[in-house]
C-alpha positions as CSV (number, residue, x, y, z in Angstrom):
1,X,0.0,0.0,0.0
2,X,2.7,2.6,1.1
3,X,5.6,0.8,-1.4
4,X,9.3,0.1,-0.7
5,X,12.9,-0.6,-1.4
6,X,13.9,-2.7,-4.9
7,X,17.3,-4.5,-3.1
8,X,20.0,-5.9,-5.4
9,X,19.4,-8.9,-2.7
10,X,17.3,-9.6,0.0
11,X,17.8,-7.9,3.5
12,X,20.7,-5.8,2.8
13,X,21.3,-5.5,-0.8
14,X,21.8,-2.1,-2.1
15,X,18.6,-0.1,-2.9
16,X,18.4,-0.1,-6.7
17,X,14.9,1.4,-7.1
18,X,11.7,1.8,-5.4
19,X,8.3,0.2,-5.9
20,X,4.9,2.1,-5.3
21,X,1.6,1.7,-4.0
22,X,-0.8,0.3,-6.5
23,X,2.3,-0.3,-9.2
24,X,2.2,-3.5,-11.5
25,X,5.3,-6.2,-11.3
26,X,6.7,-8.8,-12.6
27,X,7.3,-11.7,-10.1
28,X,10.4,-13.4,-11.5
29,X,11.5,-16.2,-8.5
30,X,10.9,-16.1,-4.7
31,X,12.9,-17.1,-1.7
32,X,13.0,-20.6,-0.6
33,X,11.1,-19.6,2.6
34,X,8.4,-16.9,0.5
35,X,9.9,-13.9,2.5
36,X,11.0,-12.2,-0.5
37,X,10.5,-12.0,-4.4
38,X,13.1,-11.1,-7.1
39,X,11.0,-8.8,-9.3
40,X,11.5,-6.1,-12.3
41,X,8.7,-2.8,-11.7
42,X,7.6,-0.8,-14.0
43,X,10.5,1.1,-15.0
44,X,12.2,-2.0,-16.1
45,X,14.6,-2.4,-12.8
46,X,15.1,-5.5,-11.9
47,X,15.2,-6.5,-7.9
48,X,14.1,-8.3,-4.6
49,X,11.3,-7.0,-2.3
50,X,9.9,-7.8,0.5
51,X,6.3,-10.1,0.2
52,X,5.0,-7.6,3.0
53,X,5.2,-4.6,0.4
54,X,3.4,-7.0,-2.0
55,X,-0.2,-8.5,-2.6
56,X,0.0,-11.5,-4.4
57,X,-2.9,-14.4,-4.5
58,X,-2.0,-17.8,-3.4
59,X,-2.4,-19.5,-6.5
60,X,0.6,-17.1,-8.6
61,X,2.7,-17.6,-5.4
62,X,1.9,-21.3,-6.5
63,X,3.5,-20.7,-9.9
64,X,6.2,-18.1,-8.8
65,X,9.7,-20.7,-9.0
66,X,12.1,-20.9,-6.1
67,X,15.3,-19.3,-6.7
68,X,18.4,-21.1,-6.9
């Protein structure tokens, strides 16, 4: 609702962007634990946020892959 921080990794990666409230992404890969998904906003910047900062249905959480 508010938005956040696009990380180069989770936690403590180096902010790279920002996301905002109501802003379309695309979920590219998720933590093994869901905590955090490795997305690219809309101005085509590629990065991990936080799932809190994100609202996401449970069946494409289903279909988002693991990283590795």
């Amino acid at each position: 609702f508010n938005g956040g921080n696009v990380r180069e990794r989770p936690i403590s990666g180096q902010v790279l962007d920002q996301i905002n409230a109501n802003e379309s992404v695309e979920l590219l890969e998720k933590t093994a634990d869901g905590t955090w998904y490795h997305i690219t906003n809309e101005r085509k910047v590629s990065g991990w946020v936080s799932v809190t900062l994100l609202t996401i249905d449970d069946a494409t959480k289903a279909r988002v892959p693991v990283a590795k």
